[in-house]
Structures are given as C-alpha cells and as structure tokens.
N, C-alpha and C positions, 0 to 999 in steps of 0.2 A: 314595482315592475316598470320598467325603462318603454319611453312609449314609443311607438315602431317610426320609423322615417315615411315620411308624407312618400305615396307616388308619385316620378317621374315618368316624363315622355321621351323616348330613345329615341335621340339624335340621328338623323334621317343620314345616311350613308348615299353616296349617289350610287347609281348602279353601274359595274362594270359586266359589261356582255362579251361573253367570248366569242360570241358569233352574230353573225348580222340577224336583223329580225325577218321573219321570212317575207321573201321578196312577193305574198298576192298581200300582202295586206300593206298598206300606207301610214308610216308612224301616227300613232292617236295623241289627240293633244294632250297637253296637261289638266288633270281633273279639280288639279287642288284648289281651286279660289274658294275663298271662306264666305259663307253666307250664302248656300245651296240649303232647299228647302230638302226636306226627310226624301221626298219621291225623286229628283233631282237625283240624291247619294244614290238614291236603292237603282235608282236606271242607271245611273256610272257604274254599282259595282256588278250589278247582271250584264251588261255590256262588258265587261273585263273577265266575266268569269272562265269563260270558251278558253280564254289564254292563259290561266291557272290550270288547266289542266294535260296532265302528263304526257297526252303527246302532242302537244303546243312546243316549237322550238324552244331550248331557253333560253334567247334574249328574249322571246315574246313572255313566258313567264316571269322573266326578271322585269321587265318591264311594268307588265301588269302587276305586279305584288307591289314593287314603289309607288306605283298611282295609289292603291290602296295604302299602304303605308304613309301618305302625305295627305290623303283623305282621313284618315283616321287622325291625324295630330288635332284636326277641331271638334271639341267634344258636343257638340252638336249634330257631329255625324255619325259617331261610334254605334247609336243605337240603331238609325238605322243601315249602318251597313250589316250588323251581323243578321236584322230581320230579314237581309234576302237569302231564299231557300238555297243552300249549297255552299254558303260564303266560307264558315264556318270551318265547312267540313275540307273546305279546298285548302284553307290556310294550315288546317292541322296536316293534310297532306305534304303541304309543299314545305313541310319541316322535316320531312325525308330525303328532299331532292337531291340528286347527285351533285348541285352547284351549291357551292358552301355562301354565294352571294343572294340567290334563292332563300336560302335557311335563314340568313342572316336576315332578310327584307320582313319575311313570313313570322320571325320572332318577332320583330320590330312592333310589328302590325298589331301581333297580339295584344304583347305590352301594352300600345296605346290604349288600342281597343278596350281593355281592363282599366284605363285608370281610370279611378272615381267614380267606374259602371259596374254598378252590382248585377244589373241584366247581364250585363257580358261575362263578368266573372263566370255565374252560376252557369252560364252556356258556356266557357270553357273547358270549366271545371267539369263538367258531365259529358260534353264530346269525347266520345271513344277516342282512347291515345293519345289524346291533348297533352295530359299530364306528362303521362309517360314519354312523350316524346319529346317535349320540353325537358325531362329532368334526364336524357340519352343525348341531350346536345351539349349539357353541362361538360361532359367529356368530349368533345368534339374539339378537331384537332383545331379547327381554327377558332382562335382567340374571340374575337369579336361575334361570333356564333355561340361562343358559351358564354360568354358574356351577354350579351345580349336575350339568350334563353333565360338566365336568372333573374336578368328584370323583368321580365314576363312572369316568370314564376311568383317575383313579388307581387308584382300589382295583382295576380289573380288571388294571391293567398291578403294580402292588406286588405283589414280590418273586415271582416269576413268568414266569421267562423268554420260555416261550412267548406267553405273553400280550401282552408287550412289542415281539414279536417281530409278532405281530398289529396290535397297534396303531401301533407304528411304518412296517407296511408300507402304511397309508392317506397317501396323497399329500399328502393336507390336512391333516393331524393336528398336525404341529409347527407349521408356518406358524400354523397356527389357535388352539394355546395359546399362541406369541410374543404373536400379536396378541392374545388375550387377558389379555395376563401386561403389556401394555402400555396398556390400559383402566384411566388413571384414575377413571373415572369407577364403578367396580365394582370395589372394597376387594373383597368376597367371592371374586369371578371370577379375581382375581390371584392370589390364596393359594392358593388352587384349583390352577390354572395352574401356579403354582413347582411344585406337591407332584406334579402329573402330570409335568411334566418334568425331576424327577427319577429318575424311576424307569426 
C-alpha cells in the first residue's frame, strides 16, 4: 500500500472585500506574529469571534476569518485557537457563507487547523456539518473553494483512522473528489483531490 502524501498548509490567499468594513469599528491589527503564548491565541480568536458571525458585514468577516487563517499557519497555535468555545462551530458556519472568499478563508483555516493535530482533527470530524459541508464545497463553483475544501478534507482524514472513517461515511464525499480529481480545468483542485483520496 502506497503511503499517503505528508499534510500541507494552504497557501494564505489575501482577502478581497466587496465592501468596506463597517464604518463603528476601526481596522484591527494583524494578529499573525509567531510566538504568542496559548492564552495570547485564545484572546485574539474570542476577540475576532463577534465578526465571524452572520450578521457581521462581510468584509468584517472576511477579515476576521484571514486573521484566523494566518493564526493558524503556526502550529503552536492551532490548538489553542479551536479551545476557544464557538471557534469551531463559527468556522464550519462560515463554510456556508454567501462570499465564495469567506468559504475559501474558513477552508483554509481548517486545513491548517488539522495539519499534524489530531485534537483538531477529531473536533472536526465530530462538529455537526463540518464534514458535509466541506465535501458540498467540492462542488462549488469557485475553483479555489473546492480546492481548497479537499485539502481540508485531507488533512482531517491523514493518518487518522477515525477521521477517515467520518469522512468516508458522507455519501457524497468520494463521488465528489473523483469528480473533482477529473476537473481539468483546476490544476490546484486535482492535487488536492489525489492527496484526499488517498488517505
């Protein structure tokens, strides 16, 4: 048996906002500098969490989900950003969002969040609609949103049985990386795709 491709961390996209961010609040700094202590993360990401939520404008969500998105690239952080209560559940939310640069950020995030973290995994893999809504962006019109959904889906299914066990029991999930893995026209989406199903 062929041994699965080591996780990667998806390449941080910058954000484009369709809309200015709302004019009571005052742009927030950048959160990403590396070597924040666990309490440090968990106050950035409860401090950003108000603006992960749905009726938060969306540049202030798109916003907020990139801070988190470039917090999570150091694995230092990963565990404790998913310890703070709601983190979680706002990321699998905002994989629904009507802004396909939203979805794209909120996969992103996962992804990282999952790589080489079996915590994170097994709290993925168990949050209601994680799954499923990761393996429903497979098909999503924009490229880089199903793309970027599939590396998510690998890192939470690599090396990880239960995970895999999770993710393979969604109906749509294989059907949904073939057809993914069969999109010429998304070089990024197919690499993606082989690396989820192999695992």
């Amino acid at each position: 048996m062929q041994a699965a491709s080591p996780p990667y961390l998806v390449n941080i996209t910058p954000p484009v906002a369709s809309e200015a961010p709302s004019p009571a609040r005052s742009p927030a700094p950048s959160y990403s500098a590396p070597g924040k202590s666990p309490l440090a993360v968990a106050m950035i990401v409860a401090e950003l969490l108000p603006d992960l939520c749905s009726t938060a404008a969306s540049a202030d969500r798109l916003r907020a989900v990139h801070e988190l998105r470039r917090l999570s690239r150091t694995a230092g952080n990963r565990s404790s950003m998913s310890a703070v209560p709601g983190a979680v559940a706002a990321l699998v939310t905002l994989l629904s969002d009507p802004a396909a640069a939203v979805r794209e950020q909120a996969a992103g995030t996962i992804c990282n969040m999952c790589c080489e973290n079996d915590g994170n995994k097994n709290k993925l893999a168990n949050e209601p609609g994680a799954i499923g809504k990761l393996v429903q962006l497979l098909t999503d019109g924009a490229a880089d949103v199903s793309a970027t959904a599939a590396a998510a889906l690998s890192n939470i299914a690599h090396d990880n049985a239960e995970c895999q066990v999770s993710a393979g029991k969604h109906p749509d999930a294989i059907p949904s990386l073939l057809h993914l893995l069969g999109d010429q026209q998304n070089t990024r989406g197919r690499v993606a795709a082989a690396r989820a199903l192999e695992c």
